[in-house]
N, C-alpha and C positions, 0 to 999 in steps of 0.2 A: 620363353621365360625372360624378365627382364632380369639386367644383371646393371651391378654397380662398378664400374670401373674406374682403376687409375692408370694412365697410361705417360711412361718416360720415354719423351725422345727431344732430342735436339731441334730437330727438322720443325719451323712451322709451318710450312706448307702440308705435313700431316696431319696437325692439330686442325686444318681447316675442311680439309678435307676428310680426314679420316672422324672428324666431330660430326660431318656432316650424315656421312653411312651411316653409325654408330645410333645419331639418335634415331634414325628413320629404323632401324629396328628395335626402337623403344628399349636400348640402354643407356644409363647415367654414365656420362663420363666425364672426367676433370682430367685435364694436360698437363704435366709438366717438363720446365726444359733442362733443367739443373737435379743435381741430383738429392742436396738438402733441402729444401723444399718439400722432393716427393718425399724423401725418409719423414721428415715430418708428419707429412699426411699420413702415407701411411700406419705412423704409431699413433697417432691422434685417433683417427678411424680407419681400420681396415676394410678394404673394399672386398667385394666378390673375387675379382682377378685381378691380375696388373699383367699390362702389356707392355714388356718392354723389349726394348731398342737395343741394338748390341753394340753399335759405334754411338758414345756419347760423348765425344772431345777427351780431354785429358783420362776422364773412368771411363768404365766400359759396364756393358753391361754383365759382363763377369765379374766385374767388383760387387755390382750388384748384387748378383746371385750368393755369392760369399758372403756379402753380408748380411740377407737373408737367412740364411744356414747358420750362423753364429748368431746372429740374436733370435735365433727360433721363431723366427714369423714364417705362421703356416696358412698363407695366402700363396692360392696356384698361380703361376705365370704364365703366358703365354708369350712365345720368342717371337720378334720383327728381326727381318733385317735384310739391308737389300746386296749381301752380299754372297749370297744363294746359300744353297741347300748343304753343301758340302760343312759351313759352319755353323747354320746353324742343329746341324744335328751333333756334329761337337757340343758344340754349348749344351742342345739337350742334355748328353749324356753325363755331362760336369756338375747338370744343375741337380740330376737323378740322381748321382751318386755322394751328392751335399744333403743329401734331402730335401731338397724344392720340388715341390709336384709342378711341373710341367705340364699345360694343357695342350699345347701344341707347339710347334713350330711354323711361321709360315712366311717364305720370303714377302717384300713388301708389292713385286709384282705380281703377285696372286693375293694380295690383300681379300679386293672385292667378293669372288669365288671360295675363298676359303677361310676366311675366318668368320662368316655366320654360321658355316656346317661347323665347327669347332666350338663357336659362342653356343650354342643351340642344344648341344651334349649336358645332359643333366650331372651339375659339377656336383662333385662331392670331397670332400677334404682327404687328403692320402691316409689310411690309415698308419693311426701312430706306431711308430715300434714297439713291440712289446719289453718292456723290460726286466734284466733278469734280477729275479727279486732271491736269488739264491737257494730258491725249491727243487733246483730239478735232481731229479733222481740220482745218488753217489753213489757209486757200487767201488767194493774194493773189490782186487785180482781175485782172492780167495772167495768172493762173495759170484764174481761172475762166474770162475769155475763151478762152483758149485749149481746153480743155475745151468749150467749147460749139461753136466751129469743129471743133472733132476728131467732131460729135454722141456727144458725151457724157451728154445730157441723154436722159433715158428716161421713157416713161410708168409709174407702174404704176395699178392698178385695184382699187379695195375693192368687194366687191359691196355690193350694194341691193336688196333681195329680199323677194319677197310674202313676210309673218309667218306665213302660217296652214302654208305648207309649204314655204319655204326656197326656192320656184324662183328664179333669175335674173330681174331684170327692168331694172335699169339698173346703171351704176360712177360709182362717183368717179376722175376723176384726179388722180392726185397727183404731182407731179414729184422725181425721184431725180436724182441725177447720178454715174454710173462712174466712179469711177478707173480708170486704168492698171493699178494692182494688182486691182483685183476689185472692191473697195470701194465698198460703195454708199451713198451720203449721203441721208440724209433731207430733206428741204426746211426743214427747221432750222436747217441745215449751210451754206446757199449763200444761201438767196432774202434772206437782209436785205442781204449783200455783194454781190449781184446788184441790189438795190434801191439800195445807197448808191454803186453806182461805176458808175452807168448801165446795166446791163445786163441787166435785167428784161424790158425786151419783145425781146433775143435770144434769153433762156433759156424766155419763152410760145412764142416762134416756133418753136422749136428742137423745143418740146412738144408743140407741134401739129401738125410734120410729122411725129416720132416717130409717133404720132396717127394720122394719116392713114394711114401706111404699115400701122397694124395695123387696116385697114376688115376685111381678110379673115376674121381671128379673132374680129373683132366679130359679122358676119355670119354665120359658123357657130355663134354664142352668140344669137343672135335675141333680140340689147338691141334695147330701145325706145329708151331712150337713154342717153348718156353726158354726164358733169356736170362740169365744169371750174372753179376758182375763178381768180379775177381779181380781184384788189388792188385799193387806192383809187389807188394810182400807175400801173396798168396800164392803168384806167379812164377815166383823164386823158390820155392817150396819143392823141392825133391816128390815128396809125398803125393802133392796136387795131380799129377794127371793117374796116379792109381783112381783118387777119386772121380777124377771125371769121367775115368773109365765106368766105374762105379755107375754112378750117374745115368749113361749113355745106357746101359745095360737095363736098369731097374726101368727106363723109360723109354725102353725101344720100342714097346708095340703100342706106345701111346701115342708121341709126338719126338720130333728133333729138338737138339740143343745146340741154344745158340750162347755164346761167350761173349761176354763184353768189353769192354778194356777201353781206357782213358787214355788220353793222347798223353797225358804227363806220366802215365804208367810206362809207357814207351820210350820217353824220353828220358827217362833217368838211367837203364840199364838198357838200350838197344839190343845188344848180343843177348843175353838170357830172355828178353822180350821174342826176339830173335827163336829162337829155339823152344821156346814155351809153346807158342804160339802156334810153330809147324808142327810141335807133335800134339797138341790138341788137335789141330786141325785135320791127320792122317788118324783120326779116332772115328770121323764121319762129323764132329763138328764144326757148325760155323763160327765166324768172329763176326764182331763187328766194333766198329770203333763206335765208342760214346762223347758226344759235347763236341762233335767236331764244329771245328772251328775259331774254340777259344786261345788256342795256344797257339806257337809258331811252327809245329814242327808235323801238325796232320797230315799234311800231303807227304815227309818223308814217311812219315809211316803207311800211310796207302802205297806207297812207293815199295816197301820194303816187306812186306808183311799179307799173310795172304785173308784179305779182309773179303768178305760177301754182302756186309751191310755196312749202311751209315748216316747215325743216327744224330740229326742237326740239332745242336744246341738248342735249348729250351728259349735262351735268348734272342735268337734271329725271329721268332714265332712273336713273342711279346712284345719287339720294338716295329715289327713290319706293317701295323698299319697307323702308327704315326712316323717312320721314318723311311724314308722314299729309300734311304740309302741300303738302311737294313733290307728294304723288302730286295731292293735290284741283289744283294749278296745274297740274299735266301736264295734265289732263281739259280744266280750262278753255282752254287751249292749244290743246288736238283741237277743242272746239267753236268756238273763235274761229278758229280756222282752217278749219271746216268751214261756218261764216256767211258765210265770205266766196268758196266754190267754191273754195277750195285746195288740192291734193296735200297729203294732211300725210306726215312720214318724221319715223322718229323717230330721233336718231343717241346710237350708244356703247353698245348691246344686246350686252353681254355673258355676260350667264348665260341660261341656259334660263328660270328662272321670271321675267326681266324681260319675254323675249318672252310667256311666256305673259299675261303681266297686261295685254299693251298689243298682242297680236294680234289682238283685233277695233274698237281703236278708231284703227289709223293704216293709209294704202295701204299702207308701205313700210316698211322697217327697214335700218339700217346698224349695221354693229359685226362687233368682233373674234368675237362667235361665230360668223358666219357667212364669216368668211375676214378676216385682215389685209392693206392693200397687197399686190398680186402682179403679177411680168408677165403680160402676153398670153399667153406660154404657160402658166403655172400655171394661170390662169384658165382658161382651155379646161380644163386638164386635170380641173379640182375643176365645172364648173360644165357642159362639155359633154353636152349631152342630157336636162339636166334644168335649161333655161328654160323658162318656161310666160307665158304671158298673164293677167295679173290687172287688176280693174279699181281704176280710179283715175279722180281728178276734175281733171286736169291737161290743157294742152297739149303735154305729152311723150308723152301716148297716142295711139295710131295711131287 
């Protein structure tokens, strides 16, 4: 596919060369070496991509990207720069979280090799934010309680499933809550209002007997087990492990249960993390840590805490096959989790060639390719007869 390019860089001995590549794979391109100029061009007529440079004399090309972001031009970029890999995945991530869609990065000594396979990807514009246009669902305190007394409060189930062929082998819960009208709210919608007006461990309880009621469906899907997350306020709860007694009990001769818990749930209270944690776990439950990675204190809590799984941020998954760096941290994630006897799962697998890259090196996968939240019955229906047994290094294996 031909594409129309503007490309910023200082250097003319790119423009000479890198003009020369460019058109022999039947793209337009126009050079610039300053950086008023290219802004021109580019507001005059917007091209396909712009390739820019990240040493440009006095700016850089992170002025650039900033000023992209602030005048809302939504042209994808492609990063040059020959001062390797390490910055330019910086910059990726600066330009990602300004809003500039990013089509690649690619030092300038791998120019030739790698920026056709980049050019060659069928570009499409990032989708735009949605904006909040001030509809989404308000519920007051009195209006969620009541909802939760009515069992309003519902499970639903993402799968988790062997990489190498998709069979079933455990769910995540996640808790929704029905309106009256049909409406089903994500846990976005409720749990901080459920947390700020006491009523967090009605709306767990509420989840767990939903739960319980569906062992049946569970047992014709032959989960190993099901994985539930629990807050740092949930966790602090006196109450909480009657329930998870509870729990463990209604869904013994079904499948195990596994806990989850957030690295920042850790971090805020240690000692009661601390003791939550170990008497969950002398109930026959597993833990697992969730998102590890993001924050600075995952390894004291592997360190500290008696953890069986661990569950790699959804973001090392998304940035590993445009960023060399992310992908070598993903690796080292598998092997430090695989030092220490842990389940690894890797979460946010959504394209085909992310599983391919990472189906021999984790037990387990989660993500929207393999199904988003669903009820008990969708689940049965997308997943019945084709669970299977695969091995893992966890105590949620039978």
């Amino acid at each position: 596919m031909s594409m129309r390019l503007i490309c910023l860089d200082d250097d003319p001995r790119v423009e000479a060369v890198l003009g020369r590549f460019l058109r022999r794979l039947q793209h337009d391109v126009s050079f610039y070496r300053s950086i008023t100029p290219f802004k021109t061009a580019l507001l005059d007529d917007p091209p396909d991509a712009v390739l820019l440079d990240l040493g440009l004399g006095r700016e850089s090309g992170i002025d650039v990207i900033h000023w992209l972001a602030r005048a809302g031009i939504e042209v994808p970029i492609l990063l040059l720069s020959g001062h390797g890999d390490n910055v330019l995945d910086t910059v990726r991530r600066i330009a990602t979280a300004s809003g500039v869609q990013v089509l690649g990065a690619v030092p300038k000594a791998r120019l030739v090799t790698e920026l056709p396979v980049i050019l060659a990807r069928d570009v499409k514009p990032a989708p735009a934010a949605k904006p909040d246009l001030g509809n989404r669902t308000m519920l007051s305190p009195g209006e969620l309680a009541g909802f939760i007394r009515a069992g309003r409060v519902e499970p639903y189930f993402q799968p988790i499933v062997f990489p190498g062929d998709g069979s079933l082998r455990g769910v995540e819960v996640l808790a929704r809550l029905r309106l009256p009208d049909g409406t089903v709210l994500g846990a976005d919608d409720f749990i901080a209002l459920a947390e700020s007006s006491g009523l967090l461990y009605a709306v767990t309880e509420a989840l767990f007997g939903r739960l319980i009621a569906t062992r049946g469906t569970l047992a014709t899907l032959g989960l190993t087990f099901v994985s539930v997350n629990l807050s740092q306020e949930t966790l602090r709860d006196p109450r909480i492990l009657g329930l998870v007694r509870r729990l463990v009990a209604g869904l013994a001769a079904t499948c195990a249960i596994e806990i989850e818990v957030t690295e920042t749930s850790m971090s805020a209270d240690p000692q009661t993390m601390r003791t939550a944690a170990a008497q969950i776990h002398l109930l026959g439950v597993s833990l697992a840590i969730d998102d590890f990675g993001v924050g600075y204190s995952s390894i004291r809590a592997l360190a500290e805490l008696p953890f069986d799984t661990l569950k790699i941020d959804l973001s090392f998954v998304a940035e590993m096959l445009d960023s060399g760096k992310a992908l070598r941290v993903f690796h080292a994630i598998v092997a430090f989790g695989r030092s220490l006897g842990l389940q690894v799962i890797a979460e946010g697998v959504e394209t085909e060639e992310q599983r391919q890259r990472i189906a021999s090196q984790v037990d387990l996968v989660q993500g929207h390719l393999f199904g988003e939240p669903m009820t008990a019955d969708a689940l049965l229906r997308k997943f019945a007869g084709h669970a299977a047994p695969a091995p893992c290094h966890s105590r949620v294996c039978p």
